[in-house]
C-alpha positions as CSV (number, residue, x, y, z in Angstrom):
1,X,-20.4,-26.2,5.2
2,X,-23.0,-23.7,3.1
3,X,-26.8,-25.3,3.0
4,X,-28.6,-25.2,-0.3
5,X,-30.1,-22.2,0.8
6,X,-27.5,-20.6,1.1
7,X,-27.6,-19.6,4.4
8,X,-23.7,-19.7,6.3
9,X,-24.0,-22.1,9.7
10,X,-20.8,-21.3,11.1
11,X,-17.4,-19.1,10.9
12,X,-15.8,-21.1,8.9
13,X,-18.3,-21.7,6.6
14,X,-18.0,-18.3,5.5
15,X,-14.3,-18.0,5.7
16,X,-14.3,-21.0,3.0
17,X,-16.6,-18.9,0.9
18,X,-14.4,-15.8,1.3
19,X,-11.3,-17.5,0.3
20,X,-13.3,-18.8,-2.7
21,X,-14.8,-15.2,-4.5
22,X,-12.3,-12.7,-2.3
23,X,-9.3,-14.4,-4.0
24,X,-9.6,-15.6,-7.3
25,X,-7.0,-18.3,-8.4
26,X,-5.7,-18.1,-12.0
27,X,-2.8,-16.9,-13.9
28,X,-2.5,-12.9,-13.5
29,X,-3.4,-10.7,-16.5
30,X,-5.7,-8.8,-16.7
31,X,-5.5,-5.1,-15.3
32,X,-8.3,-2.1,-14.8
33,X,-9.0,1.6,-13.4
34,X,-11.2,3.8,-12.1
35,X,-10.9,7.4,-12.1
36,X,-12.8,10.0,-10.2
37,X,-13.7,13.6,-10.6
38,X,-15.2,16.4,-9.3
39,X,-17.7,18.3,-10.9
40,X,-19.3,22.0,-11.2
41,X,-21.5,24.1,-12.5
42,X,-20.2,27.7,-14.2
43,X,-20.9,29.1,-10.6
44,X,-18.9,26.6,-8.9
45,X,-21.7,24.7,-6.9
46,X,-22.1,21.0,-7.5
47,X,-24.9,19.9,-10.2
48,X,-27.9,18.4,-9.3
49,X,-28.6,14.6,-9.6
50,X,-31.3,15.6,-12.8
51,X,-28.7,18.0,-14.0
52,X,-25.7,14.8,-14.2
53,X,-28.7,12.7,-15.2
54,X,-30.1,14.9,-18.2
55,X,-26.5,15.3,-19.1
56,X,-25.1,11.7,-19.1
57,X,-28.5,10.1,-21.1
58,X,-28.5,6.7,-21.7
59,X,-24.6,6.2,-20.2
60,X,-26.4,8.2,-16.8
61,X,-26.1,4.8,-13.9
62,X,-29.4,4.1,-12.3
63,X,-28.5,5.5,-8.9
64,X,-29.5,9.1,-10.5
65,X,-31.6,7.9,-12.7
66,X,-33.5,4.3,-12.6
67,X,-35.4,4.2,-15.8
68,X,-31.6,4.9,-17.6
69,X,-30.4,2.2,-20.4
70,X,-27.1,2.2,-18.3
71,X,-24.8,1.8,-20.9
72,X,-21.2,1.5,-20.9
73,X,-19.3,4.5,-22.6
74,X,-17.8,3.9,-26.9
75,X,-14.6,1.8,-25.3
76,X,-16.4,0.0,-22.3
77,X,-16.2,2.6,-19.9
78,X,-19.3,2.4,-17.0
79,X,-20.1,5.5,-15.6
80,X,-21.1,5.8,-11.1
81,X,-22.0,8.9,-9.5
82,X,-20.5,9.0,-5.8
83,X,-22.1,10.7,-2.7
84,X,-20.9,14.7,-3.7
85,X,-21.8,14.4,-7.3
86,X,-18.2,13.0,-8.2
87,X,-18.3,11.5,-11.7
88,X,-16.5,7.9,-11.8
89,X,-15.1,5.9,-15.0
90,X,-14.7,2.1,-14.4
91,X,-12.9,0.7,-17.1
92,X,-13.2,-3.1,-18.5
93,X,-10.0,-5.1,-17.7
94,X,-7.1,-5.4,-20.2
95,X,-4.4,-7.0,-20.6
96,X,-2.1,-3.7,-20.0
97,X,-2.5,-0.8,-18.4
98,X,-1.4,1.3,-22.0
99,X,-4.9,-0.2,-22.7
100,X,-6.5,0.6,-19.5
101,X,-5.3,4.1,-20.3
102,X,-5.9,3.9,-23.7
103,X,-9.9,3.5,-23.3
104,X,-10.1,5.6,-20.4
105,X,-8.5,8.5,-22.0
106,X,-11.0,8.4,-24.9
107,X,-14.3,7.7,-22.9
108,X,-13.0,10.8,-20.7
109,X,-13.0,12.6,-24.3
110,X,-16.5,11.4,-24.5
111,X,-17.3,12.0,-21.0
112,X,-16.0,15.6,-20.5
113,X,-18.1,16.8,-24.2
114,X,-21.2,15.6,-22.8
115,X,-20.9,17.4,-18.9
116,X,-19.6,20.5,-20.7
117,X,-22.7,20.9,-23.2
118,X,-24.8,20.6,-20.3
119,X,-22.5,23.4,-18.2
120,X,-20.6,20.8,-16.0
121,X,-17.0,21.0,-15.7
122,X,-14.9,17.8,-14.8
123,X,-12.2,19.0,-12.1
124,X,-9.2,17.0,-11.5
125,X,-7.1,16.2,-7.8
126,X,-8.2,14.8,-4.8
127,X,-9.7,17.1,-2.2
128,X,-12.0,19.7,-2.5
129,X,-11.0,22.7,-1.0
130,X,-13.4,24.9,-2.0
131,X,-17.0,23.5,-1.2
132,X,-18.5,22.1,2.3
133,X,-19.7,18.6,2.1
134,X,-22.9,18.2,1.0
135,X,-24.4,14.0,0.4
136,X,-26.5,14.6,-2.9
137,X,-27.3,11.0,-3.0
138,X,-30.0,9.6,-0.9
139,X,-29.3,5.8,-0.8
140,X,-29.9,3.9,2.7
141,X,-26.2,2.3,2.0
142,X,-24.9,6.5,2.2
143,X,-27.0,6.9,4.9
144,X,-26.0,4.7,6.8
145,X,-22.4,5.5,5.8
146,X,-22.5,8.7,7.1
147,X,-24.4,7.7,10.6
148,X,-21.4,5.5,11.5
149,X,-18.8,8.1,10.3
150,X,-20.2,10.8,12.5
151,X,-18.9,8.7,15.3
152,X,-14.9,9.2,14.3
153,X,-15.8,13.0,13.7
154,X,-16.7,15.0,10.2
155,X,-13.7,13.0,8.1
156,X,-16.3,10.7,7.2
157,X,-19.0,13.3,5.4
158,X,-15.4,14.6,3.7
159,X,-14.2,11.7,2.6
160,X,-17.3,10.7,0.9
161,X,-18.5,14.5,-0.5
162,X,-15.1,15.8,-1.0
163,X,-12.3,13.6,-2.1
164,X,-11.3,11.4,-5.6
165,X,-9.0,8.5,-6.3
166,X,-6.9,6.9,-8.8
167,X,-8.1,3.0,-8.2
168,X,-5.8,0.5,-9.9
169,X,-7.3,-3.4,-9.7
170,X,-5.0,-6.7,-10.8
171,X,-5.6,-10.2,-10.5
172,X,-4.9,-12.0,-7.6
173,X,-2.2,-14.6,-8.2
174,X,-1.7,-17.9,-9.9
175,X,-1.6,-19.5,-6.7
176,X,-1.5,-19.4,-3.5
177,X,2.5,-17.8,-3.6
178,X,1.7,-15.5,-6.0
179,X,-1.3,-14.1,-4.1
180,X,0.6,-13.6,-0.8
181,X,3.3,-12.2,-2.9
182,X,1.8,-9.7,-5.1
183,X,-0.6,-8.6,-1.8
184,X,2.6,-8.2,0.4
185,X,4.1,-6.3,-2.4
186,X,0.8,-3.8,-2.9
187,X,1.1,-3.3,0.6
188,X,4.9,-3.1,0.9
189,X,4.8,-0.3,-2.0
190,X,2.0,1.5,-0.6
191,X,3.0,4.0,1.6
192,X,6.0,5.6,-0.8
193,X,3.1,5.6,-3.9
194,X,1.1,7.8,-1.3
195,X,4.0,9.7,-1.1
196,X,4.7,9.8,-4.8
197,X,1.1,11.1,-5.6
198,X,0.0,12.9,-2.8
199,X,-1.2,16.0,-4.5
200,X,-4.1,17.3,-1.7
201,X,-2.7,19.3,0.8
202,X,-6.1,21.6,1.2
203,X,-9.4,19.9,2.2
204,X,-12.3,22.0,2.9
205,X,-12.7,23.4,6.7
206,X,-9.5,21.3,7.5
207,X,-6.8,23.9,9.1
208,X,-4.1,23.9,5.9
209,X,-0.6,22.3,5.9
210,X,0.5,19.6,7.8
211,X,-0.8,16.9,5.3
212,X,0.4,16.0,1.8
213,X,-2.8,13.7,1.2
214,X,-5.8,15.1,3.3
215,X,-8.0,12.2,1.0
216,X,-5.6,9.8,2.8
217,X,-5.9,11.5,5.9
218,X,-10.2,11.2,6.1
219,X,-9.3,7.3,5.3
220,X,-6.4,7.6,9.0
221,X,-9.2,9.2,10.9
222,X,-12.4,7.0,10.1
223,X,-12.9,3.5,11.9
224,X,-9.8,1.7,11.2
225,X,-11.6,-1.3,12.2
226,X,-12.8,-1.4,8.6
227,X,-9.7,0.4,6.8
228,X,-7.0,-1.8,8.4
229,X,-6.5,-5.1,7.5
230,X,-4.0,-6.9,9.7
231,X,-1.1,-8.2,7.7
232,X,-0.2,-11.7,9.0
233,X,1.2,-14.9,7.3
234,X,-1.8,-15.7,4.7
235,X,-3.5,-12.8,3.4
236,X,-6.7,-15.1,2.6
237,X,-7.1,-16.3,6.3
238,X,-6.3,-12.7,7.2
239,X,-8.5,-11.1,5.2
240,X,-11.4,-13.9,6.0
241,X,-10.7,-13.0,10.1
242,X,-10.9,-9.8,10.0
243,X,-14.1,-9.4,7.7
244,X,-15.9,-11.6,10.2
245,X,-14.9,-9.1,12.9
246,X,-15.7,-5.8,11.0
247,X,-18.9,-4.2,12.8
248,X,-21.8,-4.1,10.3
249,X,-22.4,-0.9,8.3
250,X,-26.3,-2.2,7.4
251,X,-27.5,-5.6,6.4
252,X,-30.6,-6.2,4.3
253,X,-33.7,-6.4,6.1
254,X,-36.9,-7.3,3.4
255,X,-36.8,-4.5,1.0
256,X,-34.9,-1.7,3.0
257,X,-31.1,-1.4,4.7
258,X,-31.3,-1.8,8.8
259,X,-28.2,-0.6,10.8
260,X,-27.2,-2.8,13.5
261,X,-27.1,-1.4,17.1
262,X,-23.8,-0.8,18.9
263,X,-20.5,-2.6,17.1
264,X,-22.4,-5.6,15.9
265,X,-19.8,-7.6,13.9
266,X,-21.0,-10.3,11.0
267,X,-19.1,-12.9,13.1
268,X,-21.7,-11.9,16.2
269,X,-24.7,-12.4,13.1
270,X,-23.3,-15.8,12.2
271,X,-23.3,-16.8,15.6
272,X,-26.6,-15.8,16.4
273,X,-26.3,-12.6,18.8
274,X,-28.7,-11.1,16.3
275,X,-32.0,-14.1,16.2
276,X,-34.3,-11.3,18.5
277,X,-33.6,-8.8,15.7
278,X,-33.2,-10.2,12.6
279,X,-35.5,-13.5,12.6
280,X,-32.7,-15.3,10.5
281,X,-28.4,-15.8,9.9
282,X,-27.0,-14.6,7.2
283,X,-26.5,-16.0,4.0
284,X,-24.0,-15.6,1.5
285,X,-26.0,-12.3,-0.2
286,X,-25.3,-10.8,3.0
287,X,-21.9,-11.7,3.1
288,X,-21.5,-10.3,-0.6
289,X,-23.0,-7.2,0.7
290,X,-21.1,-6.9,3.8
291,X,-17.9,-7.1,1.9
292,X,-18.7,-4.0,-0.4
293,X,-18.9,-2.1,3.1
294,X,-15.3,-2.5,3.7
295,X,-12.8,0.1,2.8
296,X,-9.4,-1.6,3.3
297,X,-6.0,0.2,1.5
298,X,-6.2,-2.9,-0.7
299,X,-9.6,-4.6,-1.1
300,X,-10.1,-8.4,-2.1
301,X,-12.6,-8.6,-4.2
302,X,-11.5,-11.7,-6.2
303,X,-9.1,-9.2,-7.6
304,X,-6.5,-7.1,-5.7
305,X,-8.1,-3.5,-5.8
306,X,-5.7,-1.0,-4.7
307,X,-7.2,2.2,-3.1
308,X,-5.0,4.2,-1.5
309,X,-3.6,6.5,-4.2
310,X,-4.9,10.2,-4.8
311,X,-7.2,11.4,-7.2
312,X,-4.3,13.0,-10.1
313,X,-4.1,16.4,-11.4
314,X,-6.0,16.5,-15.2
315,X,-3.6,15.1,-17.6
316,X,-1.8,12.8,-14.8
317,X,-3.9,9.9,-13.6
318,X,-2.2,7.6,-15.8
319,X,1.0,7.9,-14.3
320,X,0.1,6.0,-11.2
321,X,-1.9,3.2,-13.2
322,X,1.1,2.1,-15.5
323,X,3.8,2.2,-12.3
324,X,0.9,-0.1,-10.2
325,X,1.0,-2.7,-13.0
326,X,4.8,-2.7,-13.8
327,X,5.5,-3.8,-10.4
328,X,3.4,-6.7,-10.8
329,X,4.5,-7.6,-14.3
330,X,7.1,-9.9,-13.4
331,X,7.5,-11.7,-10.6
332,X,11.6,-10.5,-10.3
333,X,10.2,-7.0,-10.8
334,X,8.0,-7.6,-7.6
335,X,10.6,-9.2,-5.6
336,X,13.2,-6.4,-6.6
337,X,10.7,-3.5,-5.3
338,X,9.4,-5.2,-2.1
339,X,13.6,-5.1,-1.1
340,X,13.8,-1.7,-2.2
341,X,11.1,-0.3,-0.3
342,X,11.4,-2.3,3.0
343,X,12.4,0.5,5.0
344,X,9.1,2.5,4.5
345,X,7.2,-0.4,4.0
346,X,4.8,0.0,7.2
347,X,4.5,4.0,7.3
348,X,1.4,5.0,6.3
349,X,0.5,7.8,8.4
350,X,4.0,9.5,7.5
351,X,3.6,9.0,3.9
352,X,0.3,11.0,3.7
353,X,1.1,13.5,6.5
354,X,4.8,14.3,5.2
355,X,4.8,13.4,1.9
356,X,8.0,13.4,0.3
357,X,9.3,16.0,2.8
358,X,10.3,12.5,4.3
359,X,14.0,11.9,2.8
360,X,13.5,7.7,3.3
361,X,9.9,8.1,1.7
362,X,10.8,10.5,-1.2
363,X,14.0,8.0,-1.5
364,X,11.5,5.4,-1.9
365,X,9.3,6.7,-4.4
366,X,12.1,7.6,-6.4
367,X,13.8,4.2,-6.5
368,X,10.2,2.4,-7.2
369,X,9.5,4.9,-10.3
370,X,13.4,4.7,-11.3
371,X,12.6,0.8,-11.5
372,X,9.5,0.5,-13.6
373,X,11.3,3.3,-15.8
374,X,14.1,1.3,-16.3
375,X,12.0,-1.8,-17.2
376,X,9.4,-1.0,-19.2
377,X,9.6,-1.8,-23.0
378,X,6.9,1.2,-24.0
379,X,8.5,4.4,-25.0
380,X,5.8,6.6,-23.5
381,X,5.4,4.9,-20.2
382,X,9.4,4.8,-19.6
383,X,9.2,8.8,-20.5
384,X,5.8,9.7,-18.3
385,X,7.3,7.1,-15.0
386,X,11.0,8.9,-15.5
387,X,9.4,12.6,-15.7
388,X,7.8,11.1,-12.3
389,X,10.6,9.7,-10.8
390,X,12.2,13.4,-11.3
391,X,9.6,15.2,-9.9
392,X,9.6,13.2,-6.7
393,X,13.6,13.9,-6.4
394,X,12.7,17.7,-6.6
395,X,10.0,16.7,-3.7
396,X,7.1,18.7,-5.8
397,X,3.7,17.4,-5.9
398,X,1.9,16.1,-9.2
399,X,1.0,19.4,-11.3
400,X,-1.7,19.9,-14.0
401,X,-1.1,18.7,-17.4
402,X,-3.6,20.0,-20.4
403,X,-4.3,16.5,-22.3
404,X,-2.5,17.8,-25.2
405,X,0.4,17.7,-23.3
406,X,0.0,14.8,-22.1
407,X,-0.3,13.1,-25.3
């Protein structure tokens, strides 16, 4: 068991408390998103931290500015700056993603006028091509990112300066079922939505072609030790396991970040392999902490967060949000795309190497869009998914759309 302090005694003692805040138990509704950009200045380098700061004012989040008011965008919006000056939206949960989309659109609105008075453009996609990596932000949790990167080679630098997402995050489940079926399903789906919406085929000093997703590929060639969760029977003990054996990025240490020598895993912490260094075991603030350091395809983090889809061409991002949500909506819906998909089900690597170059992968994608096309009851949504689903059968890549167009 936990001690009033806190303080975890033993393995299972923090697997319990995993199971508790990693997956939430309650009926599924509520949906969210987060949507990233790049950003320039008129001579295509990347703003300054003061320059995003000055231009985002009281909405600017205290990582570039600590004495900011932090507040959320007019429809609930927060606003994060990533590593390479990437701009991120984090919507409030609703209860559908037309909602989700719905805010987000307009705090972009919001977002994009206040970047392009101060002479910063928002760029859509997911790789930049054009730019070497460069870390703008100083934090000890990035430093110590990038340290443990280096080891896998410079994917990790990329991946963190020079690459966006679409993030889509859903509930859990209603029980324990209905968590180990919607995660099997987010996983099942996974690798013919890479396909769908792989739209970043250049990434800077990366020799071109080969990849439909270079973002995806930084994720294959980084320490799958913390990107890979293995899929067994119960995704809560699974997921519980394999946290325990992740090595530690950093782990709190007074008022600073230390990084563990070697492979040090939390597990080894609990069990007291690091008493000489640390003077204590872990409690469950470190265990909260360790669990942001993890970079799975699909993250438990009380909610399902699903991060293995490409940063969208401007205009497009919703696209990907809507069809993540309509395969959840119903649990028949669920069952009916899990079947339809089970061939690709496991082929991650191919989906963001090939692409839908792959016939069973772009036969997949087209199926899964055909599906949430055919059972959606919004007008726009079945019209956007179906243009989608079309797109994929020509095997073409998500293009550009101007947001007047897209509306």
């Amino acid at each position: 068991m936990t001690n009033t302090t806190g303080e975890l005694s033993s393995r299972p003692a923090a697997e319990a408390y995993m199971s508790r805040v990693c997956f939430k138990v309650g009926p599924p509704r509520l949906v969210g998103a987060e949507l990233e950009w790049f950003t320039r200045c008129p001579d295509g380098s990347r703003p300054s931290l003061d320059s995003l700061a000055s231009a985002l004012g009281r909405y600017a989040p205290r990582s570039i500015d600590p004495t900011s008011d932090f507040l959320p965008l007019p429809s609930g919006s927060i606003v994060s700056v990533e590593p390479g000056g990437q701009i991120e939206l984090s919507s409030l949960p609703y209860s559908s993603a037309s909602e989700v989309c719905d805010a987000l659109a307009s705090d972009e609105v919001r977002l994009r006028s206040m970047l392009e008075h101060a002479g910063i453009a928002l760029g859509g996609g997911a790789a930049d091509a054009h730019r070497p990596p460069e870390r703008l932000l100083t934090l000890p949790r990035y430093c110590a990112m990038e340290t443990r990167f280096e080891r896998f080679g410079p994917f990790g630098k990329l991946m963190m300066c020079n690459t966006a997402a679409v993030q889509v995050s859903v509930d859990a489940g209603a029980d324990a079922d209905d968590i180990r079926r919607r995660w099997t399903l987010l996983h099942a789906v996974g690798p013919a939505l890479v396909a769908a919406f792989a739209c970043s085929p250049d990434l800077y000093g990366v020799p071109a072609g080969g990849w439909a997703s270079q973002r995806m590929r930084t994720w294959i060639e980084l320490d799958r030790t913390r990107t890979r969760v293995p899929l067994g029977v119960d995704p809560i003990a699974d997921y519980a396991h394999w946290a325990l054996d992740v090595p530690l990025l950093c782990v709190r240490r007074g008022e600073t970040l230390w990084s563990p020598p070697g492979d040090a895993t939390f597990g080894d912490w609990i069990d007291g392999h690091l008493d000489d260094e640390m003077g204590r075991r872990p409690d469950e603030r470190d265990l909260d902490y360790h669990l942001t350091t993890l970079f799975p395809l699909v993250r438990a983090s009380g909610h399902f967060e699903v991060r293995y889809l490409d940063g969208q061409p401007d205009g497009e991002w919703s696209v990907p949000v809507q069809v993540v949500d309509s395969l959840l909506r119903t649990p028949s819906i669920t069952e009916e795309a899990t079947a339809l998909i089970a061939r690709t089900a496991h082929r991650w690597d191919d989906a963001a190497r090939d692409g839908l170059t792959d016939n069973d992968l772009r036969d997949a994608a087209v199926d899964l869009l055909t599906l949430v096309a055919d059972t959606t009851a919004e007008p726009r949504v079945r019209t956007e998914v179906a243009d989608a689903a079309r797109r994929c059968r020509s095997g073409a890549m998500p293009a550009a759309h101007s947001r007047e167009e897209r509306a």
